[in-house]
C-alpha positions in Angstrom: 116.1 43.3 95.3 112.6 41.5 96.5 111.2 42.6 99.8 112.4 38.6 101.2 115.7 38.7 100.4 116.0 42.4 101.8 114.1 41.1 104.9 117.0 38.3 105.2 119.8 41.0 104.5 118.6 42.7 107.5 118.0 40.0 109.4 121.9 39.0 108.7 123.3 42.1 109.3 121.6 42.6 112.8 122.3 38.6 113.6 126.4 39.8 112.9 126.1 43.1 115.0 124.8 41.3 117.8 127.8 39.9 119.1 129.6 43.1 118.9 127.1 44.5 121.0 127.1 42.3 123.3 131.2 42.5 123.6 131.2 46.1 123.6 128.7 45.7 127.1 131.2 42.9 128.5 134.2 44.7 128.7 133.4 45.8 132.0 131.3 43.6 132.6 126.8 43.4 132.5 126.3 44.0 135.4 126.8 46.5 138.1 125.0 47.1 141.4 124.4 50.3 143.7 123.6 51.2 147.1 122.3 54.6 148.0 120.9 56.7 150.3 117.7 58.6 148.8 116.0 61.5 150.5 112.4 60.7 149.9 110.7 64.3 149.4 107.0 63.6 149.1 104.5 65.7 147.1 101.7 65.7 149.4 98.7 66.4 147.1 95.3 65.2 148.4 91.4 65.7 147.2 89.3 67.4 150.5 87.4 65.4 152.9 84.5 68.1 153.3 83.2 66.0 156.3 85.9 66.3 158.2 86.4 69.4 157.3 89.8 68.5 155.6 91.0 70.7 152.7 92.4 70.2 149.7 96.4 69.2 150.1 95.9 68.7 153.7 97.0 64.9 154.5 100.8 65.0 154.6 102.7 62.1 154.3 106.3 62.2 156.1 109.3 62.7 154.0 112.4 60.7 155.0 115.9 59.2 153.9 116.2 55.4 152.9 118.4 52.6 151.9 118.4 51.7 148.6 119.7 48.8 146.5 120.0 49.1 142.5 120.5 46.2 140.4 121.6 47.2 136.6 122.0 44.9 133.9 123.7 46.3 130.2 122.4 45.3 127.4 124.9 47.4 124.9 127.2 50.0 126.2 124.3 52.2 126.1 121.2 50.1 127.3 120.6 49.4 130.2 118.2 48.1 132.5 117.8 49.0 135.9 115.7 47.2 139.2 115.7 49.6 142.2 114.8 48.2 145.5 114.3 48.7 149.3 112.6 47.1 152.2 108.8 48.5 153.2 109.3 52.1 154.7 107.3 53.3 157.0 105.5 56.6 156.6 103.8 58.7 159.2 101.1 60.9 158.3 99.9 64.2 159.8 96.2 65.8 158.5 94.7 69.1 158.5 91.3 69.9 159.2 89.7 73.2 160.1 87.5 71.5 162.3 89.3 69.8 164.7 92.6 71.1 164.3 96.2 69.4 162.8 96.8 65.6 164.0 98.6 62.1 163.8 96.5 60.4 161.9 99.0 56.6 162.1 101.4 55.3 160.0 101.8 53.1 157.0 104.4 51.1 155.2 104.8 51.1 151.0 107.3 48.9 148.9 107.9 50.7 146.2 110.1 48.7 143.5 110.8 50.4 140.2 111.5 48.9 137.0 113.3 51.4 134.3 115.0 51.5 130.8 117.9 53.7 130.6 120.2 55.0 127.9 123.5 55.7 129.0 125.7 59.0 127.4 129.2 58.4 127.4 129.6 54.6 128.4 133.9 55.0 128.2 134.4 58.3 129.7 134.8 58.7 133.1 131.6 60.9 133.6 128.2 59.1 132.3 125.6 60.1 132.6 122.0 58.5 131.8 118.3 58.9 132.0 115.3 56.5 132.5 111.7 55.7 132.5 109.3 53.3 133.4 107.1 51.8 136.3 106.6 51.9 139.8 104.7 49.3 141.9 103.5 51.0 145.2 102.6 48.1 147.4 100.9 49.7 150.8 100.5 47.7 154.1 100.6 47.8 157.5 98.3 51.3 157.6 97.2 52.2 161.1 95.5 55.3 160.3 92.5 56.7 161.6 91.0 60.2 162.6 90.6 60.6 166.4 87.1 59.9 167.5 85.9 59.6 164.4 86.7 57.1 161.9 89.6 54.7 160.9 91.2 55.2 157.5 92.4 52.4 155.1 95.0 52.8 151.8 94.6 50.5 148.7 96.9 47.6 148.7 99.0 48.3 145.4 99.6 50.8 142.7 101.3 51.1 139.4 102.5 54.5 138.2 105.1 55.6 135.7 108.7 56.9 136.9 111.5 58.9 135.4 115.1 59.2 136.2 118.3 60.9 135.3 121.8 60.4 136.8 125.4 60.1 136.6 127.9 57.4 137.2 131.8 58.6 137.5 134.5 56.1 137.2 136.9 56.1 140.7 138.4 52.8 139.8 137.9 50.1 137.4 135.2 48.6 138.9 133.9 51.0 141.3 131.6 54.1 140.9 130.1 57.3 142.6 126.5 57.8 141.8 124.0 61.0 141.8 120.6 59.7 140.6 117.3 62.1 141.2 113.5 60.0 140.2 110.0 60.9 139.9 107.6 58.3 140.8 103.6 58.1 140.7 102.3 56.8 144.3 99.1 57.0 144.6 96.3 55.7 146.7 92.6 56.4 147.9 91.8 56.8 151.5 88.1 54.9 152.5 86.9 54.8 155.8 85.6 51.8 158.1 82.6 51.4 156.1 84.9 50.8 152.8 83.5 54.6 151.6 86.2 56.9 149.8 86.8 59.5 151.1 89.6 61.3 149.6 92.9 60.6 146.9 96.1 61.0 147.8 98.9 61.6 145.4 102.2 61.0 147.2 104.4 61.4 144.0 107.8 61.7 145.8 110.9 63.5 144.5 113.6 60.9 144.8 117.5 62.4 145.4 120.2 59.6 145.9 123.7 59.4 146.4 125.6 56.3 146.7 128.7 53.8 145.0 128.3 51.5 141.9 130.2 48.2 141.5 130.2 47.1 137.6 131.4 43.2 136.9 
């Protein structure tokens, strides 16, 4: 057989599996949505700021719980795609320095929507369970950080990072599920002072645990 008409072979063959696909997704529906609550553990890694005498892993940056909407679209029974969202949370933050001792050092608020891929194991038991990856967008605002006396501090405005995911859903009722889902997600952003200097890097990297209900239609 030429290379053409095995090209159009497989071009047929995928053009009559794609409605079975599809139909095999639809029998519960495309689309399901989430609401959580996610304990937002923070990594808390940062670069030192030798003239402030701040060390290395110094600048802590609160961990917290938030609200969290999840919007996931299936592709197949076993792709899926999945939109996580919140409103802008805000974050205080607490530095160490041997020179002048621990202090507030403000707030700041990041919107942090994530985008992932998932495969789902499963998709007609009860218990399914998935994992994901792909990207977070780290927009930061609203920072009122400074060090007392000295200097005001400033974030970048956005940051992309990569983010991983596993999770389970469990079938309660036709439509409705429980959910455990734990993420990892690259935040990141420099620190510069008034002048627009750097001064230090600080990886905030949380550890994302959620629990919530799923509604699939």
């Amino acid at each position: 057989m030429s290379r053409s008409l095995k090209l159009a072979a497989t071009a047929a063959a995928l053009a009559a599996a794609l409605p079975a696909m599809a139909q095999q997704a639809t029998q519960e529906g495309n689309w399901m949505v989430r609401a959580r609550a996610v304990n937002v553990n923070t990594y808390n890694g940062s670069t030192p700021i030798p003239s402030l005498s701040v060390p290395s892993d110094a600048i802590h940056v609160e961990s917290k719980v938030i609200p969290e909407v999840d919007i996931t679209y299936f592709f197949t029974k076993n792709i899926a795609a999945e939109l996580i969202l919140t409103v802008p949370q805000k974050h205080d933050v607490k530095v160490k320095s041997s020179a002048i001792g621990a202090f507030d050092a403000g707030h700041f608020y990041l919107l942090p929507p994530t985008l992932t891929a998932q495969w789902h194991f499963n998709p007609d038991g009860d218990f399914r369970p998935y994992v994901g990856a792909g990207l977070t967008y780290s927009d930061f605002s609203g920072d009122q950080l400074r060090v007392p006396g000295v200097t005001g501090l400033h974030l970048d405005n956005s940051y992309v990072g990569f983010a991983v995911q596993a999770g389970f859903d469990y079938k309660l009722t036709k439509n409705v599920f429980f959910n455990m889902d734990i993420k990892k997600a690259q935040v990141r952003s420099d620190v510069e002072n008034d002048a627009g200097v750097k001064v230090s890097r600080v990886k905030v990297d949380p550890i994302l645990f959620g629990v919530g209900l799923g509604w699939r239609f």
